[in-house]
MIMIKOL-170093 format. One line per 4 residues: number of its first residue (from 1); their letters; for each residue z, x, y of C-alpha. Coordinates in Angstrom, 3 decimals, always signed. Each point is the difference from the previous one (the first is absolute). Last residue first. Layout:
NUM = a = Z,X,Y; ...;
// end
This chain:
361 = xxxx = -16.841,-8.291,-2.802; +0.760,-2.132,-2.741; -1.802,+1.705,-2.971; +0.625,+3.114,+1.638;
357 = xxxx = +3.404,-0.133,-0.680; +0.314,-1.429,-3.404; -2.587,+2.927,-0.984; +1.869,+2.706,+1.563;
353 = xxxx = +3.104,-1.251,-1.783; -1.349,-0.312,-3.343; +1.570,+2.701,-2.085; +3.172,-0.502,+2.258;
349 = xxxx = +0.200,-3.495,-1.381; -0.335,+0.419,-3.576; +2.532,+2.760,-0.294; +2.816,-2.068,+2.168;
345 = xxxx = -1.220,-2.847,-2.720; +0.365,+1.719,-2.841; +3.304,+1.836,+1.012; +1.599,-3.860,+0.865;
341 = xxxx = -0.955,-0.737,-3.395; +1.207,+2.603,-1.868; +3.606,-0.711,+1.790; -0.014,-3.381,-0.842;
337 = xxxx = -0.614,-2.678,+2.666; +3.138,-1.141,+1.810; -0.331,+2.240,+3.624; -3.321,-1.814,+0.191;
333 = xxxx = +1.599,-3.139,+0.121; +2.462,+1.343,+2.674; -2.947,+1.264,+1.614; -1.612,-3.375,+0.268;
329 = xxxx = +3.158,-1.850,+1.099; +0.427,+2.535,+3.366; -3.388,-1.682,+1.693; +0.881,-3.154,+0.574;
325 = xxxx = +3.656,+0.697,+1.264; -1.570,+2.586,+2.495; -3.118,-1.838,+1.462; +1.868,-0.783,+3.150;
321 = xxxx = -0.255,+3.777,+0.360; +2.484,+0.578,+3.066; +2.882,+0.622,-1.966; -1.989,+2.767,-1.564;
317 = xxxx = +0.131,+0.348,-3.976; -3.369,+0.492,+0.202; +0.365,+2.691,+3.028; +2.724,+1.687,-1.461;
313 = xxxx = -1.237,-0.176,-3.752; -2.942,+2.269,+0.871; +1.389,+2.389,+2.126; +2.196,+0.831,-2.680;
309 = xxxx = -1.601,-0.456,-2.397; -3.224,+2.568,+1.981; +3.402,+2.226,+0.876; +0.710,+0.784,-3.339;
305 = xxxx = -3.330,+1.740,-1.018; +0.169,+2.087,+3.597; +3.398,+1.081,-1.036; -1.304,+1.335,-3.618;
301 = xxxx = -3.240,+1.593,+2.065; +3.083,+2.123,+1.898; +1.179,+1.139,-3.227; -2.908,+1.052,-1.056;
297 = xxxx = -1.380,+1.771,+2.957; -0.099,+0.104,+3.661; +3.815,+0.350,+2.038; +2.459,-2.451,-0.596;
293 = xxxx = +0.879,-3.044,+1.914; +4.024,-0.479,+0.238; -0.343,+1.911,+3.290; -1.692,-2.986,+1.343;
289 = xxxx = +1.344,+0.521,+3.517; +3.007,+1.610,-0.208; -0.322,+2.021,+2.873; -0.650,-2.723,+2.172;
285 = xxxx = -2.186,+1.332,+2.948; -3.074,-0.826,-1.436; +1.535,-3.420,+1.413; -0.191,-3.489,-2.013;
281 = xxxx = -2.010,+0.248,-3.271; +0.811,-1.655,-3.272; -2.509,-3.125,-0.689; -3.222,+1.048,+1.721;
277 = xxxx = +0.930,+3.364,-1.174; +0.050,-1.707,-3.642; -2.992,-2.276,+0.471; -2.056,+3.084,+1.518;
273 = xxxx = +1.339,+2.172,-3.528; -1.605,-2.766,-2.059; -3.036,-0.453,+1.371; +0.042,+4.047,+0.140;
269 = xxxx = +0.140,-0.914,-3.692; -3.230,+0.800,-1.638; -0.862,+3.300,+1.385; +2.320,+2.247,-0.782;
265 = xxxx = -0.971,+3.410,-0.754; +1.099,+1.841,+3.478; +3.146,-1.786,+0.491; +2.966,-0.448,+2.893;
261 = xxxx = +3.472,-0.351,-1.154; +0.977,+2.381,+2.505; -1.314,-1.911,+2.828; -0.724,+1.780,+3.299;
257 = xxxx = -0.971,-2.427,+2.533; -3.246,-0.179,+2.023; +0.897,-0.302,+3.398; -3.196,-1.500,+1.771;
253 = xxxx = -0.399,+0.053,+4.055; -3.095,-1.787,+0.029; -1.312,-1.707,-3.580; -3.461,+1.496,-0.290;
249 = xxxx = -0.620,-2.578,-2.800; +2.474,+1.978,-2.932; -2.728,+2.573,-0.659; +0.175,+1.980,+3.304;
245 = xxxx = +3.670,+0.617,-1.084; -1.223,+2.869,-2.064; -3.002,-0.086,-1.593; +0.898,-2.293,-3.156;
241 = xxxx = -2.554,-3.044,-1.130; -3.682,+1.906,-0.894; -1.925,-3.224,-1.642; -0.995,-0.150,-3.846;
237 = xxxx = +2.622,-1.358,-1.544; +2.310,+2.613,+1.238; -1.269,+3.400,+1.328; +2.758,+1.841,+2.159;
233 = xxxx = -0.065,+1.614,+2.903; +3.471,+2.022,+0.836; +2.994,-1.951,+1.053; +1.345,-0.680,-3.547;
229 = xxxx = +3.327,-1.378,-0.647; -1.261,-3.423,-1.110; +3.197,-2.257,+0.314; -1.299,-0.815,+3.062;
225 = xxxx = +3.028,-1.233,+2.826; -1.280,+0.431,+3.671; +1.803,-0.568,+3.020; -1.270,-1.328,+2.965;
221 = xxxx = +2.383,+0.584,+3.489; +1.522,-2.244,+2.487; +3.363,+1.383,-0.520; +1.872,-3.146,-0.594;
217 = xxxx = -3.463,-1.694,-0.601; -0.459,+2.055,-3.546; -3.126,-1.078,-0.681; -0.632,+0.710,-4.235;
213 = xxxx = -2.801,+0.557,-1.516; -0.335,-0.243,-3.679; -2.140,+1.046,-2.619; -2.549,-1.369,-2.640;
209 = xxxx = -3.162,+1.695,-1.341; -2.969,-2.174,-0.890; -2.196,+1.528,+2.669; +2.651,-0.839,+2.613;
205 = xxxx = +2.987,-3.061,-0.850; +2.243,+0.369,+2.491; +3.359,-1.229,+0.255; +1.450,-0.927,+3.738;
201 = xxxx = +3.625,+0.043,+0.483; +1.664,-0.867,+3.841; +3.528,+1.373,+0.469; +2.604,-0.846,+2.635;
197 = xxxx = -1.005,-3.387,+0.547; +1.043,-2.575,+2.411; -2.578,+0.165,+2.986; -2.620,+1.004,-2.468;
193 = xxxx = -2.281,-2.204,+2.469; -2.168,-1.616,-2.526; +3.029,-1.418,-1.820; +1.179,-1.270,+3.178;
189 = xxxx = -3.433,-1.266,+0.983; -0.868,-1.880,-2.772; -3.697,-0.439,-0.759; +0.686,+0.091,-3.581;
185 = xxxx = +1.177,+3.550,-0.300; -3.486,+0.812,-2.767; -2.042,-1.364,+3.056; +1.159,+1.924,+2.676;
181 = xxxx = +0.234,+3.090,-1.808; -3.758,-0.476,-1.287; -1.020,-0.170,+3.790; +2.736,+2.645,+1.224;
177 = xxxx = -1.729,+2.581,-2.929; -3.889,-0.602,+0.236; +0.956,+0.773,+4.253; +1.788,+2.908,-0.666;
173 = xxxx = -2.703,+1.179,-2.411; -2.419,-0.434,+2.932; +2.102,+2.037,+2.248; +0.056,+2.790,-2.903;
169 = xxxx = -3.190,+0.052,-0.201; -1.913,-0.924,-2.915; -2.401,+2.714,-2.173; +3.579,+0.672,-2.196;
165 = xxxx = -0.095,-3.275,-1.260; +3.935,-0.682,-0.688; +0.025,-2.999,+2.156; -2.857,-2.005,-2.667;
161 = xxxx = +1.327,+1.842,-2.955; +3.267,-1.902,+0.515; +3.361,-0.443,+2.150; +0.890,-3.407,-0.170;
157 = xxxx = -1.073,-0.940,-3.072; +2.431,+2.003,-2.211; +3.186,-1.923,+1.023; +2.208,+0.074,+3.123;
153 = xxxx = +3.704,+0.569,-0.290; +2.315,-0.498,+2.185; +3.803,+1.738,+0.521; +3.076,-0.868,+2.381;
149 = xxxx = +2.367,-2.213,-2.374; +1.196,-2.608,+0.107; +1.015,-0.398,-3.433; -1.943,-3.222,-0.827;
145 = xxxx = -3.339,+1.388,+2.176; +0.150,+3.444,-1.434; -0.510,-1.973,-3.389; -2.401,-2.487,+0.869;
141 = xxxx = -1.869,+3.281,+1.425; +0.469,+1.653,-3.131; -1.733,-2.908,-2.343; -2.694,-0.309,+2.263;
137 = xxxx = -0.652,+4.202,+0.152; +0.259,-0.248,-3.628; -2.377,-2.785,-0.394; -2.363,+1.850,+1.916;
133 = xxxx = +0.668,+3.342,-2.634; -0.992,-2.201,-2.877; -3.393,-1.533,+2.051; -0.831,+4.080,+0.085;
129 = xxxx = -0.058,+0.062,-3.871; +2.547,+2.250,-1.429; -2.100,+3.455,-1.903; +0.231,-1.006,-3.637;
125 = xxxx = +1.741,+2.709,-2.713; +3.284,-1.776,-0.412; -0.581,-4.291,+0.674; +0.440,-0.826,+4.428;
121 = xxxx = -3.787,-1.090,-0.241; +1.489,-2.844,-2.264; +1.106,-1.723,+3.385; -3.839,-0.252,+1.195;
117 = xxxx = -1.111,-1.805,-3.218; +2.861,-2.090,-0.161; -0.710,-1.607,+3.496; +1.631,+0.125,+3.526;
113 = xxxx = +0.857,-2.046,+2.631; +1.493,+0.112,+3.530; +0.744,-1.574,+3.009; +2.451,-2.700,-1.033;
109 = xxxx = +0.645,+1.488,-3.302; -2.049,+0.001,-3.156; +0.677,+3.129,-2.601; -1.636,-0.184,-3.593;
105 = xxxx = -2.685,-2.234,+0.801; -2.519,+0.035,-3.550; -3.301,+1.882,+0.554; +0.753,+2.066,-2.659;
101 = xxxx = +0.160,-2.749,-2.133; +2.770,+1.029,-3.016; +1.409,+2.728,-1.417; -0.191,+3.509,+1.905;
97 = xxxx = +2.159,+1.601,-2.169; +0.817,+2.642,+2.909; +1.915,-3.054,+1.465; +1.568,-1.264,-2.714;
93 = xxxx = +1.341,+3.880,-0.490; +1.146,+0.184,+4.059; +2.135,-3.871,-0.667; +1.919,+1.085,-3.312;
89 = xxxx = +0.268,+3.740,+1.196; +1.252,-0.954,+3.682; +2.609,-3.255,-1.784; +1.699,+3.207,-2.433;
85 = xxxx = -0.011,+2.423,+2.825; -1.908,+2.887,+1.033; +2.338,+3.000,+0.077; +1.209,+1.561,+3.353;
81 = xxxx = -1.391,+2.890,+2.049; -2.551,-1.176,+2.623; +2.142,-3.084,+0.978; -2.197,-2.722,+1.682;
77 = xxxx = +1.649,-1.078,+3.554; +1.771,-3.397,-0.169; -0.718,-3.216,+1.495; -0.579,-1.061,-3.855;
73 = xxxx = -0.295,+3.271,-1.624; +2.153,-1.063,-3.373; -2.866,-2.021,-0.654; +1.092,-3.610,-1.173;
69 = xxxx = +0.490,-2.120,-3.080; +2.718,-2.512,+0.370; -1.997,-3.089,+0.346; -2.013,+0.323,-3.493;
65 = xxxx = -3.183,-1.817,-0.864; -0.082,-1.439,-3.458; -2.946,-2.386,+0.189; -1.561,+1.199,-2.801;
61 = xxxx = -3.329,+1.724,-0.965; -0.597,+0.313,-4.089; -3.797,-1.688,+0.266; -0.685,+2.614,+2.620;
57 = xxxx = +1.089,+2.513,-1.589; -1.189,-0.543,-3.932; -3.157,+0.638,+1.523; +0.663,+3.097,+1.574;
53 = xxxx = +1.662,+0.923,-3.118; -3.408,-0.866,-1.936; -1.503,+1.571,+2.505; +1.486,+3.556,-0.940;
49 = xxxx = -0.914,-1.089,-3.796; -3.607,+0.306,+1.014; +0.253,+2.845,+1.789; +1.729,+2.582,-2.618;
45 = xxxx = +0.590,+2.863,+1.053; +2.836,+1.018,-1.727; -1.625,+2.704,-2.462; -1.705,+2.157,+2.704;
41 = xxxx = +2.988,+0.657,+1.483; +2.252,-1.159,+2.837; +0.183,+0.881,+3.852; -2.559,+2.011,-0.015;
37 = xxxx = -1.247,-2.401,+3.585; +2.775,+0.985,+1.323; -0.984,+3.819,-0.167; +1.968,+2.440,-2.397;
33 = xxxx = +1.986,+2.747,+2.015; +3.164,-0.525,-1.959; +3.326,-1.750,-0.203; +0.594,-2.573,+2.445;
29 = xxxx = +1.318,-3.430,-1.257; +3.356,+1.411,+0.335; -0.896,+0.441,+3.890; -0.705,-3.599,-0.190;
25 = xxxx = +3.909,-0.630,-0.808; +0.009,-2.641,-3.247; +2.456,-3.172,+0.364; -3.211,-2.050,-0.920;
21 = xxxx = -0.734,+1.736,-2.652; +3.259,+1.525,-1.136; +0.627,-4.033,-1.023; -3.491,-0.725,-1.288;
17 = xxxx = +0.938,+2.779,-2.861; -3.131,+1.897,-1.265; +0.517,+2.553,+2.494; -2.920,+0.802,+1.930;
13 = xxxx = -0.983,+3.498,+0.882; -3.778,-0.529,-0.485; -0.043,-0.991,+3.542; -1.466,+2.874,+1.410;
9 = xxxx = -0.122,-0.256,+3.717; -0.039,+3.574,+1.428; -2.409,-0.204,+3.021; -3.153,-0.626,+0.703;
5 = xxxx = -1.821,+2.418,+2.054; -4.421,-1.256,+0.357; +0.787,-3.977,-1.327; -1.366,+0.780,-3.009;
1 = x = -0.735,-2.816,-2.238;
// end
């Protein structure tokens, strides 16, 4: 399957030993331009003994679930620059396995749940499911809320196609806007007032392209973080998405921010990049914003790869995922098969992605 720009995920790199496995860097998983779904050759594919393991899975399942596992972003910022560690590998290459009901709960809090199916979205070379980014805003919030912090985040609902119409009016988008605002806050009246917060974040999800506005209520401005650096119309997926700030809704008084890491190719992980500004910025005024991000290419796509384990063992690893313990035993089962196994089964599930998707959709 092409998924339009996917980027470097060739597998084939696998040592036979289970212990460099699981201690394995995904950037040393990185070698060539091969697609993911390339990932092994003709010879290997072999279906029928790829559901054998599956199989031998679910009669092999324990109940070994570990206390001490954790991500090492709990109330913490995600680190652009360092290694993916031993517990983000085991739980990320589970994940991209895709083993088990995909319509299995994978994150339940209090206000919040989440299936498989969704959560595998976050697997190299798929654009990140809007529901993914929602639980992001959740999981940040509880966050902000623990530290006391000053910052809220909204998820993808709040501003949609229906504001960004360009035939409404702006006073009519205003009203779409407070309605859905109102609604998303709870009917609370201190949330709904911003009284005590600095910065409100709202991802947008436009034409199937995600970015991120930002209200800065400090300086009662909008600021605008697209890690598409064109401004000039462009055709994607058959709708024109980039004339200037016109494209972002009519947004008044816009700052659209320089980002240096910006892209012209990518367009599978602007899910990705939304979740990381959601994660990272403050002020455009902080110098050192990000500077750890590199500019489009290789390198950069080897940051991107990182970040989805990352991202993805923070929130299932999430204090506030009362589905933590249950969940952590079936990667550390996985984490036991045999190396030729686990590639089998990583091969066998990207091959049929689409398919498990749309089967459930």
């Amino acid at each position: 399957m092409d998924n339009g720009n996917s980027p470097n995920n060739n597998f084939s790199s696998f040592n036979s030993s289970d212990e460099d496995f699981i201690n394995m860097d995904l950037d040393a998983l990185i070698e060539d331009d091969k697609l993911y779904k390339e990932l092994f050759s003709e010879e290997n594919k072999n279906i029928a003994e790829t559901e054998d393991i599956f199989r031998s899975y679910e009669i092999e399942q324990t109940n070994t679930a570990s206390d001490v596992w954790k991500s090492p972003y709990e109330m913490e910022q995600t680190n652009t620059e360092s290694d993916v560690t031993k517990v983000e590998n085991i739980i990320s290459f589970f994940l991209y396995s895709m083993i088990g009901n995909p319509l299995d709960l994978v994150f339940v809090s209090e206000n919040f749940i989440l299936s498989r199916l969704y959560m595998e979205t976050l697997t190299l070379g798929i654009k990140v499911h809007s529901n993914v980014i929602d639980l992001w805003s959740h999981i940040l919030n509880y966050e902000e809320k623990q530290k006391g912090n000053k910052r809220y985040y909204f998820d993808t609902n709040l501003i949609g196609e229906d504001i960004l119409k360009d035939s409404l009016s702006f006073e009519k988008k205003f009203d779409i806007f407070k309605e859905k605002m109102i609604s998303s806050m709870g009917f609370n009246d201190d949330l709904i007032s911003f009284k005590d917060f600095d910065m409100v974040y709202f991802p947008i999800k436009h034409f199937g392209h995600y970015y991120l506005l930002v209200l800065n209520l400090k300086e009662l401005k909008f600021l605008l973080l697209d890690n598409n650096k064109i401004i000039e119309s462009k055709s994607f997926g058959g709708a024109d998405l980039y004339v200037g700030v016109d494209a972002y809704g009519g947004v008044p008084d816009l700052l659209k921010l320089t980002l240096k890491w910006a892209t012209k190719e990518n367009h599978i992980d602007n899910g990705i990049y939304v979740m990381l500004h959601m994660d990272s910025y403050i002020d455009e005024k902080a110098s050192s914003w990000n500077d750890t991000l590199l500019p489009e290419g290789e390198e950069q796509q080897k940051q991107l790869n990182r970040l989805r384990s990352k991202f993805a063992t923070k929130i299932l690893l999430s204090n506030l995922n009362m589905m933590k313990h249950e969940f952590i035993k079936h990667p550390e089962n996985f984490d036991a098969f045999p190396i030729e196994d686990k590639k089998r089964v990583l091969q066998f599930a990207y091959n049929n992605w689409f398919k498990r998707y749309f089967d459930y959709i």
